[in-house]
C-alpha positions as CSV (number, residue, x, y, z in Angstrom):
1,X,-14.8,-3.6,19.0
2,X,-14.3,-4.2,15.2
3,X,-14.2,0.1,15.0
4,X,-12.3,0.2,17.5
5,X,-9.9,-2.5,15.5
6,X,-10.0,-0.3,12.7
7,X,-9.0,3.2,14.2
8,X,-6.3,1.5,16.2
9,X,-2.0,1.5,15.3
10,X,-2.7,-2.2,15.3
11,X,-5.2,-2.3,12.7
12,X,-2.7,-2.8,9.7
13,X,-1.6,-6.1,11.6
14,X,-5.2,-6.8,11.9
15,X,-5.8,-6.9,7.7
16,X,-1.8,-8.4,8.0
17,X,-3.6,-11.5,9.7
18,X,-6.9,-11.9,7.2
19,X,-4.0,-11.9,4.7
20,X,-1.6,-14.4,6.2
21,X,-4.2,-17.0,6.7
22,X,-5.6,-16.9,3.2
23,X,-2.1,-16.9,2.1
24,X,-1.0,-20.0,4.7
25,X,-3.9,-22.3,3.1
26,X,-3.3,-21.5,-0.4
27,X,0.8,-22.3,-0.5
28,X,-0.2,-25.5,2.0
29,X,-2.5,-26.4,-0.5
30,X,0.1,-27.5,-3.1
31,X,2.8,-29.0,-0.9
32,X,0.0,-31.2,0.8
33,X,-1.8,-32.2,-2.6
34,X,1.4,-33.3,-4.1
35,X,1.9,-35.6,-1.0
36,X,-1.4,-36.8,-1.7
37,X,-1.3,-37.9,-5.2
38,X,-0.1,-41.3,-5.4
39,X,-3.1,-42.0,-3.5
40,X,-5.6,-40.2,-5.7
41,X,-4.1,-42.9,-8.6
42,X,-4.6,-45.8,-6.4
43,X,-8.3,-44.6,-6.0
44,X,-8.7,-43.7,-8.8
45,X,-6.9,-46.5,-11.0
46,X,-4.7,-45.0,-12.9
47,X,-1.2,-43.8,-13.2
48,X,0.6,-41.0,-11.9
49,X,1.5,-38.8,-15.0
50,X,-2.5,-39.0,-15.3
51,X,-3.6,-37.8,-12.1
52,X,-0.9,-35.3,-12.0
53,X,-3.1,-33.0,-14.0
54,X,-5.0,-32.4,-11.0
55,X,-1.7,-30.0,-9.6
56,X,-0.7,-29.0,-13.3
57,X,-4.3,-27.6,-14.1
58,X,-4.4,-25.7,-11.2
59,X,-1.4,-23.8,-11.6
60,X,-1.7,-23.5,-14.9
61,X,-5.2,-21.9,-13.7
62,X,-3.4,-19.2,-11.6
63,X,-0.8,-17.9,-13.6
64,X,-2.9,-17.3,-17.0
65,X,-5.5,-15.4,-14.2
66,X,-2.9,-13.6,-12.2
67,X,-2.7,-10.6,-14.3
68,X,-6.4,-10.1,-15.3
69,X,-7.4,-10.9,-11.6
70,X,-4.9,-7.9,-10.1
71,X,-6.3,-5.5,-12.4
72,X,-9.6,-6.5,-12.0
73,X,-8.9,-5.6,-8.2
74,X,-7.3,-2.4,-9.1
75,X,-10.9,-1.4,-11.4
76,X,-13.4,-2.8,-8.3
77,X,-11.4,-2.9,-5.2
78,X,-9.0,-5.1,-3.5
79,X,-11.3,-6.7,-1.0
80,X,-13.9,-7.5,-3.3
81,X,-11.7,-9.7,-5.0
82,X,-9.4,-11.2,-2.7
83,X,-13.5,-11.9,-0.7
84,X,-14.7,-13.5,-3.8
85,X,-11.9,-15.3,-4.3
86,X,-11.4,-16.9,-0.8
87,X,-15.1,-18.2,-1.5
88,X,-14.5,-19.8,-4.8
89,X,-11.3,-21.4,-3.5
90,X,-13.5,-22.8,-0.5
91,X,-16.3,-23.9,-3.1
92,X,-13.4,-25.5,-5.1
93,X,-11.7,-27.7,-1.9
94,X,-15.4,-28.8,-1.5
95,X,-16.1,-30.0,-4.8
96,X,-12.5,-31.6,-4.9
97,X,-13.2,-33.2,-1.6
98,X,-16.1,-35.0,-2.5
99,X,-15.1,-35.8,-6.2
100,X,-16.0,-39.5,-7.4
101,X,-14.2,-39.2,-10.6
102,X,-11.0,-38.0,-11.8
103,X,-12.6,-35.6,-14.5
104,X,-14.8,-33.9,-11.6
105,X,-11.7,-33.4,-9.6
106,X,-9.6,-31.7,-11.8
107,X,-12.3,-29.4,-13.1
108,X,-12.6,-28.3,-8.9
109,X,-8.6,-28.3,-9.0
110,X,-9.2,-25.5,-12.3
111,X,-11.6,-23.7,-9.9
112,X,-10.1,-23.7,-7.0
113,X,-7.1,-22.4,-8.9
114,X,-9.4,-19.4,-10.2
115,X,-9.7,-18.6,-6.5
116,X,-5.9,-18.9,-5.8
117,X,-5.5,-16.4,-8.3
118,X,-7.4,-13.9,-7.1
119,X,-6.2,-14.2,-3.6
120,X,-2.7,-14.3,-4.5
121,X,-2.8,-11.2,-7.0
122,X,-4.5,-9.0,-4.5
123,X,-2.8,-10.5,-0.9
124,X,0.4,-8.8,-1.0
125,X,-1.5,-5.2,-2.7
126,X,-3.8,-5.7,0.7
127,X,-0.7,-5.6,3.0
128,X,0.7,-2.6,1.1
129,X,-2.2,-0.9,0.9
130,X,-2.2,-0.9,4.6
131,X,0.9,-0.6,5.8
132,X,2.9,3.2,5.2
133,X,5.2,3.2,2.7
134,X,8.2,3.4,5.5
135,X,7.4,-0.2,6.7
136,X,6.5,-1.6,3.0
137,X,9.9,-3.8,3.4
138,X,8.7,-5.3,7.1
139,X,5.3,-6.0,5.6
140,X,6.5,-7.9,2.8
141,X,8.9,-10.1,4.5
142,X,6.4,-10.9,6.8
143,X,3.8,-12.1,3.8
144,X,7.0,-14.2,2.3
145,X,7.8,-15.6,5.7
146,X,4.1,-16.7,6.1
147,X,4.8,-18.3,2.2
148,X,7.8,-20.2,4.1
149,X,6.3,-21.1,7.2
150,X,3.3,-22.9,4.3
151,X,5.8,-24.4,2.5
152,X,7.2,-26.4,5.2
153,X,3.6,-27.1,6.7
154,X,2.2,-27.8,3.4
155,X,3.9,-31.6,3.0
156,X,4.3,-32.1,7.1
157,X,0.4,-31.6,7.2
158,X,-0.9,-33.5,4.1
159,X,1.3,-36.5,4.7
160,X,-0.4,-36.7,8.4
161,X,-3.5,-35.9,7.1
162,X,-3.2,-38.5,4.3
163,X,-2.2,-41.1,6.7
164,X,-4.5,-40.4,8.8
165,X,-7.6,-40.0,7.3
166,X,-7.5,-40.5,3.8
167,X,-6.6,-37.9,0.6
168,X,-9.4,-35.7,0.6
169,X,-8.9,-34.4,3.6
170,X,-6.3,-32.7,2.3
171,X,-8.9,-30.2,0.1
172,X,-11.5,-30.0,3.2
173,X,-8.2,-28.9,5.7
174,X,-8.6,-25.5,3.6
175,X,-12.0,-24.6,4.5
176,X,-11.9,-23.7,8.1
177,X,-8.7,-21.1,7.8
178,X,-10.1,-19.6,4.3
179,X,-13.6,-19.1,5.9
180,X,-12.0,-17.3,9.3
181,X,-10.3,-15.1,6.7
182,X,-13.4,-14.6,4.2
183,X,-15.1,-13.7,8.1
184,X,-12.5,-11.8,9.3
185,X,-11.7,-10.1,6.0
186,X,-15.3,-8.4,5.7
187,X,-15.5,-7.5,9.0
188,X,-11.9,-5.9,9.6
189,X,-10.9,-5.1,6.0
190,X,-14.6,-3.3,5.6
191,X,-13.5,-0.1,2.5
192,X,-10.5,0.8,3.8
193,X,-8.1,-1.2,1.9
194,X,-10.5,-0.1,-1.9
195,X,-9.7,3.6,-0.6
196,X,-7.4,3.7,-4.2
197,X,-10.1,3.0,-6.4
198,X,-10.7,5.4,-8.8
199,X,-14.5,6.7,-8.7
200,X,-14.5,6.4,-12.8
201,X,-12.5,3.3,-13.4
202,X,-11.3,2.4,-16.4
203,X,-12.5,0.1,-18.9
204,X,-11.2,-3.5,-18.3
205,X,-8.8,-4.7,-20.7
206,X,-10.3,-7.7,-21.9
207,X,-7.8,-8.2,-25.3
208,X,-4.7,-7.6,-23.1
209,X,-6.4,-10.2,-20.3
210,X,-7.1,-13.0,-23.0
211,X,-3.7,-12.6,-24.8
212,X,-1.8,-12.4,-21.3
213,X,-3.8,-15.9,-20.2
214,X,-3.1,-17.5,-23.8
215,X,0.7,-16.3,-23.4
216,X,1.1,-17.9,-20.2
217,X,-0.8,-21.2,-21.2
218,X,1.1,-21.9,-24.3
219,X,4.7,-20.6,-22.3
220,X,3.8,-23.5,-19.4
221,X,2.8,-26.4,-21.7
222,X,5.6,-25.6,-23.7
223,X,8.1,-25.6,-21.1
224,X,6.5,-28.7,-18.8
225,X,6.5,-30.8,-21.9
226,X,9.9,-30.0,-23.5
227,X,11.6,-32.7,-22.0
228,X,8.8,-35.6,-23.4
229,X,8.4,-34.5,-26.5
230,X,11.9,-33.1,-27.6
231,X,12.7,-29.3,-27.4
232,X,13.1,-30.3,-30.9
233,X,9.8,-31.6,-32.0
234,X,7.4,-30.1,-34.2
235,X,5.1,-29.7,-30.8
236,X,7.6,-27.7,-29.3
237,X,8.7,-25.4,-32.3
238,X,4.9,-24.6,-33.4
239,X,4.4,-23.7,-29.7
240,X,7.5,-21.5,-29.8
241,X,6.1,-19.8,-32.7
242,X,2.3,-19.2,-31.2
243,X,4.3,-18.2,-28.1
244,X,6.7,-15.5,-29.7
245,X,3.4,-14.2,-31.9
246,X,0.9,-14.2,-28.8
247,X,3.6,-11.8,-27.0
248,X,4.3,-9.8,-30.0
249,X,0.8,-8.6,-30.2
250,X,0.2,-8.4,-26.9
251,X,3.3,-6.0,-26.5
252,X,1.9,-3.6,-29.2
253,X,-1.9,-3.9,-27.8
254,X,-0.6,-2.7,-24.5
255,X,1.2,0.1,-25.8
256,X,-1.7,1.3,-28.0
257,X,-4.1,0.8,-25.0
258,X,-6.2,3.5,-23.1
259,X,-6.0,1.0,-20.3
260,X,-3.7,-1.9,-20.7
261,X,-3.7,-4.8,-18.4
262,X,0.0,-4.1,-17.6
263,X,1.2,-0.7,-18.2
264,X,4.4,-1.5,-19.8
265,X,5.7,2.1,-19.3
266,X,6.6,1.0,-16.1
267,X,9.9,-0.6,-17.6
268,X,11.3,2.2,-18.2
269,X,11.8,3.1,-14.5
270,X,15.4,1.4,-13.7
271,X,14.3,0.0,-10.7
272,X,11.2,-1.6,-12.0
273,X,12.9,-3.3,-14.7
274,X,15.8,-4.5,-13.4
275,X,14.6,-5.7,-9.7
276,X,11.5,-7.5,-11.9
277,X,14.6,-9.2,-13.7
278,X,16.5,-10.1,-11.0
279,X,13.2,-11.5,-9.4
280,X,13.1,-13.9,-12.4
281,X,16.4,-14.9,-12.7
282,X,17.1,-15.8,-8.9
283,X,13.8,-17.6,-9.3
284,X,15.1,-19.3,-12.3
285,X,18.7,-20.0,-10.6
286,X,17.3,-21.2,-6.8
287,X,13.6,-23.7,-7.9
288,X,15.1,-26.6,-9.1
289,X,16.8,-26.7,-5.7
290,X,14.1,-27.5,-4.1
291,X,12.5,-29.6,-6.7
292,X,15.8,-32.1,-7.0
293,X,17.1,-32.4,-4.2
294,X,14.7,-34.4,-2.5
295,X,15.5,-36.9,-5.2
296,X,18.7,-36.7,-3.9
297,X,18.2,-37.3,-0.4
298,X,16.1,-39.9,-0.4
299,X,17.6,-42.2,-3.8
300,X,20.9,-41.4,-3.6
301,X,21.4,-41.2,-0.3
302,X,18.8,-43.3,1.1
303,X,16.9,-41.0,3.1
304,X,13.1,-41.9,4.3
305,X,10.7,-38.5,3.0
306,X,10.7,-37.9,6.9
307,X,14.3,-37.7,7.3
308,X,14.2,-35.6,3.7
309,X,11.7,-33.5,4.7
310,X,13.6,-32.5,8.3
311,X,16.6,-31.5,5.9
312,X,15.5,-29.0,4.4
313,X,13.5,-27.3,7.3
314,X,16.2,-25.6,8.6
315,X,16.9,-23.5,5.1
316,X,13.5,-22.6,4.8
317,X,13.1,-21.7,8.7
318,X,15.7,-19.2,8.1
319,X,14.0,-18.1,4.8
320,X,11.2,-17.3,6.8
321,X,12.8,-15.2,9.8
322,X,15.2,-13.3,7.4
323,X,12.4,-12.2,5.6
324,X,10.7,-10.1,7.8
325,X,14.4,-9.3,9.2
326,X,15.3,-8.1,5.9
327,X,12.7,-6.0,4.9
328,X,12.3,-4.0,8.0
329,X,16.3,-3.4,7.3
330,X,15.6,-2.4,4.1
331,X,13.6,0.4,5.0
332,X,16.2,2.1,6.7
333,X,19.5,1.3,4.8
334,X,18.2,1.0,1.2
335,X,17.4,-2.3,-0.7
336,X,20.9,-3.2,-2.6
337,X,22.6,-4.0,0.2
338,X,20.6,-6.6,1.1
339,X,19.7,-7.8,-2.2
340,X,23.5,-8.3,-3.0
341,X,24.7,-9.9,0.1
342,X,20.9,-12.4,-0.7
343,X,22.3,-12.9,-4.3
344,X,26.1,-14.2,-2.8
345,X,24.2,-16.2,-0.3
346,X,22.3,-17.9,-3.0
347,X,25.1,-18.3,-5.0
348,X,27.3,-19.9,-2.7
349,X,24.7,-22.2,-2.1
350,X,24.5,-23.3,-5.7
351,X,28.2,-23.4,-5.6
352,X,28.2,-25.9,-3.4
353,X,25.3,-28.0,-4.3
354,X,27.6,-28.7,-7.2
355,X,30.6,-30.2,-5.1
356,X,27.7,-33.1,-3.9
357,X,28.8,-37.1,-5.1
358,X,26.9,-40.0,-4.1
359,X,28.7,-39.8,-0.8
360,X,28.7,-36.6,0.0
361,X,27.6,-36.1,3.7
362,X,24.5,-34.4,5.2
363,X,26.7,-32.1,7.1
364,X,27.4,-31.1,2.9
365,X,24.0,-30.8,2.0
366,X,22.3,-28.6,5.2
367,X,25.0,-25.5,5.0
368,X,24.2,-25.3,1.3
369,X,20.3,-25.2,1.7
370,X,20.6,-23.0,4.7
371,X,23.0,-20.5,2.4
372,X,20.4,-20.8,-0.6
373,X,17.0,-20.3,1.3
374,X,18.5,-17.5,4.1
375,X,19.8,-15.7,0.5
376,X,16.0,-16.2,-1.2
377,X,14.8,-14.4,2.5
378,X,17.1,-11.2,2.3
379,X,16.6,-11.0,-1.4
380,X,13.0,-11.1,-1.8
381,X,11.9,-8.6,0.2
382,X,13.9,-5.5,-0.7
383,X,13.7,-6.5,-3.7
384,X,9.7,-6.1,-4.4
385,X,9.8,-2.8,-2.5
386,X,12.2,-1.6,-5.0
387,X,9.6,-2.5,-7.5
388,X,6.9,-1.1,-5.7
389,X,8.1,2.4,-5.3
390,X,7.8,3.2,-8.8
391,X,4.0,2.2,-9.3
392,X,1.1,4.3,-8.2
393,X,-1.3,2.7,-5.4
394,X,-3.9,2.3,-8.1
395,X,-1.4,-0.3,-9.6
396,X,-0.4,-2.6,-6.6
397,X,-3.2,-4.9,-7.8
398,X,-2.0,-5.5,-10.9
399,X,1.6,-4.9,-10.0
400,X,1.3,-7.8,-7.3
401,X,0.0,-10.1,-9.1
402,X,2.8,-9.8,-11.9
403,X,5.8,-10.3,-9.6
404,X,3.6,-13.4,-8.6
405,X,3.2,-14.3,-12.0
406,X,7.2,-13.2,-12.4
407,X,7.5,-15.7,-9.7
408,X,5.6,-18.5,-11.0
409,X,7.0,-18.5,-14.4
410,X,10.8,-18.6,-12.7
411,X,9.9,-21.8,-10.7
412,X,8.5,-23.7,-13.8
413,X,11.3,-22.8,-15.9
414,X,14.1,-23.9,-13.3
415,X,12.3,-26.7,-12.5
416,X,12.1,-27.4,-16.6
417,X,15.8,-26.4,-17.6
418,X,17.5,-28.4,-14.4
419,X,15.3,-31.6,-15.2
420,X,16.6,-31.4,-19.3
421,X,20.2,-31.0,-18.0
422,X,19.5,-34.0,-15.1
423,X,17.8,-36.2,-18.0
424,X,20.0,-35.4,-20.6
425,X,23.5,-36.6,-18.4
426,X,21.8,-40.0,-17.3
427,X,21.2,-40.3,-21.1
428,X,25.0,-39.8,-21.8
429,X,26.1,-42.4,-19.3
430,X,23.6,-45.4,-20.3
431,X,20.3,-44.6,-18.3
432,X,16.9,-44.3,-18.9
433,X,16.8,-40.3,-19.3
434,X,13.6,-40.3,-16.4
435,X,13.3,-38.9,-12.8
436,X,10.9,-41.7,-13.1
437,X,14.0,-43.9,-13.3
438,X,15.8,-42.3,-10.4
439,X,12.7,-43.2,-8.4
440,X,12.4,-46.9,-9.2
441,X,15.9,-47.4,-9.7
442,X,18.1,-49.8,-7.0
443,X,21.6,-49.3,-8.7
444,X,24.3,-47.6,-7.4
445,X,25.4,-46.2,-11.5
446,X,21.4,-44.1,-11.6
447,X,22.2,-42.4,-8.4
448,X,25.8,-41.5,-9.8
449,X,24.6,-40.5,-13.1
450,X,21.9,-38.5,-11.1
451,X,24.2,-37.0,-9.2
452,X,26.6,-35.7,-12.1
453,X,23.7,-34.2,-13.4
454,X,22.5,-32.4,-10.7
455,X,26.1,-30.7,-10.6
456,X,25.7,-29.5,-14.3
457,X,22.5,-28.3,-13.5
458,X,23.1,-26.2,-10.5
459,X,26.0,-25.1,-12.6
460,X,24.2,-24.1,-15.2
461,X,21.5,-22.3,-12.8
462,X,24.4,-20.4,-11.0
463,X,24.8,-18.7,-14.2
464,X,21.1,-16.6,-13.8
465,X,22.1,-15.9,-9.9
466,X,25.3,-14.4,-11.3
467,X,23.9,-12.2,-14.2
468,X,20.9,-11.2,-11.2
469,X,23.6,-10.2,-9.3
470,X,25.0,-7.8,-12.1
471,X,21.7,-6.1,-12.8
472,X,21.1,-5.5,-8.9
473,X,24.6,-3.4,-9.4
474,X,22.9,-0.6,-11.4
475,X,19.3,-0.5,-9.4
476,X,18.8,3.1,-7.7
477,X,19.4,2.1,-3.5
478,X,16.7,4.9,-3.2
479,X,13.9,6.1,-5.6
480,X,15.7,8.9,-6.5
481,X,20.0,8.1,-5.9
482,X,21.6,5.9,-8.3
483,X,24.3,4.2,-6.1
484,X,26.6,2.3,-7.8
């Protein structure tokens, strides 16, 4: 049966599956640990900022191994890697599971984010690698519909789970889908997705994957901790300085490179560089969204997390059906259609965001999340194919896990620049200059203060939509036609 599987039409849709799953658990993962944590510091006696290190370790985990991992996969072979890593994600949820202390559970969280990363930088390069180039838009937006579909799951599940039976259920949930896919995956998957492996690989870049890690490690701590500290402290400006000398060298070490981690050449291709920009800045316009206005909902206006939570289901709903919608599109008709008219969608969804007061309406609030998420779905999609037709095969590995990294980066940074412009207007009108305030506070003037801010933020954010929109102007519709 499983050969049969694998000489069939359906077999791409086969390694699609092994994919999805693996990629379902991981993006649950995060929306149902967050739910989790306040619990976690009530075992654990201690205080929220404190046990929050068990989410920021393991991101900060998978973005400074995204890179290395993707070309690791490209050198040894996708399945190998995207195997492995399933397992040390599942050895990780164990060990999290079953941790007694808060030390033991953040070092799991650090290794079952060295898993994530070696899942995420090789899931997408597995679909591609499977799929024909003339469906690589269908296959994407069904691997970022699957990231949708987790991210509403990922909060519904852990809260029932936590309720139910306690936080660390929320790492042992993971082990039954992730070993179906490790199962699944070396049955189904077999060679046939390493088939681009070069039978003399090239030596692994080990400067370029140590600088790229230290690069992203110094560029999160120094954005997540901006707003404590002061962006003008002597933390922040030091960490500025390692951060601009860390990418300096790492720019000129690639160039000079046999084999560089990222093969920077690749910028020079217009469609590469500017749909890998526009990728960052509608990240860096659309995260906060999600990040703030929860906030919104439920302490301004007085929305239970439930009530919250079914708010923003229908954006991300649509996200995840216009995805798959949009790709397959996209593949006939050219990708700057649609990432134009997802660029306007976003935008007007910003746009609005920014008309919300205290006593604004829900009937305000859904049409604006609706417009943002249905514009990340069309967007996303045409977008990454545009990148991907100017690498080589042997490259998706590495290639993937950059727009993931791409990705990463954008939400941090949103999430970072929207919070400094939140904090900073409830300073200029008398309040504690804290989320942490918005969340304890029972005052009428927090929730307006919090409010004008979010309008100057998603302001300022519709800034980065608008200049993505510009630079998807002048990408070439087809490899080879520049239609402007």
């Amino acid at each position: 049966m499983i050969e049969q599987i694998k000489q069939s039409p359906s077999y791409k849709w086969w390694a699609f599956i092994v994919v999805a799953v693996g990629t379902f658990a991981s993006v649950m993962d995060q929306g149902s640990v967050n739910v989790a944590l306040p619990m976690m510091a009530e075992y654990f006696q201690t205080v929220l900022p404190t046990v929050q290190w068990v989410v920021i370790g393991h991101v900060l985990v998978i973005s400074a191994l995204l890179l290395p991992m993707g070309r690791v996969a490209d050198l040894i072979g996708l399945k190998r890697v995207f195997i492995l890593g399933s397992a040390v994600f599942i050895g990780g949820a164990l060990i999290s599971g079953s941790s007694d202390s808060l030390a033991t559970l953040i070092i799991a969280r650090l290794i079952q984010g060295a898993g994530a990363a070696m899942t995420q930088g090789t899931g997408m390069a597995i679909v591609m690698a499977t799929f024909p180039e003339s469906e690589r838009g269908k296959a994407i937006g069904s691997i970022m519909s699957i990231v949708g579909v987790g991210a509403i799951a990922g909060p519904a599940i852990g809260g029932f789970l936590v309720d139910v039976l306690g936080w660390r259920s929320v790492f042992y949930a993971n082990i039954i889908p992730v070993s179906l896919s490790i199962l699944f995956g070396m049955a189904i998957l077999v060679n046939q997705v390493d088939r681009n492996v070069p039978s003399n690989p090239d030596k692994f870049d080990w400067v370029g994957a140590i600088i790229s890690a230290s690069c992203l490690l110094v560029f999160l701590l120094t954005i997540t901790n901006g707003h404590r500290t002061g962006w003008g402290s002597p933390f922040i400006l030091m960490s500025i300085l390692v951060l601009i000398s860390l990418l300096t060298f790492f720019i000129w070490w690639e160039n000079k490179s046999d084999s560089p981690m990222l093969d920077l050449s690749n910028f020079k291709h217009p469609n590469f560089s500017f749909s890998v920009s526009a990728g960052f800045l509608i990240f860096l316009g659309n995260s906060a969204v999600l990040f703030l206005t929860p906030f919104y909902l439920q302490r301004v206006l007085d929305l239970t997390p439930r009530e919250s939570g079914l708010v923003m289901v229908p954006g991300a709903i649509c996200m995840a059906v216009l995805g798959p919608l949009s790709g397959r599109l996209s593949d006939k008709f050219g990708w700057r259609i649609f990432t134009l008219t997802g660029l306007a969608l976003c935008g007007t969804g910003l746009l609005i965001m920014t008309r919300l007061t205290p006593s604004s309406s829900i009937l305000m609030v859904l049409p604006a999340l609706i417009c943002h998420s249905s514009g990340m779905g069309i967007f996303y999609s045409p977008n990454v194919s545009a990148v991907l037709s100017t690498v080589a095969r042997t490259r998706y590995g590495v290639v993937s896990a950059f727009l993931n990294l791409v990705r990463n980066s954008g939400n941090v940074t949103s999430i970072a620049i929207a919070t400094a412009i939140v904090t900073a207007t409830m300073g200029s009108q008398g309040y504690l200059p804290s989320l942490e305030h918005v969340q304890a506070g029972d005052t009428s003037g927090i929730g307006s203060a919090f409010t004008s801010g979010l309008s100057n933020a998603f302001l300022f954010l519709s800034i980065f939509i608008f200049l993505a929109f510009i630079l998807s102007l002048f990408k070439f519709n087809k490899l080879n036609t520049l239609d402007t």
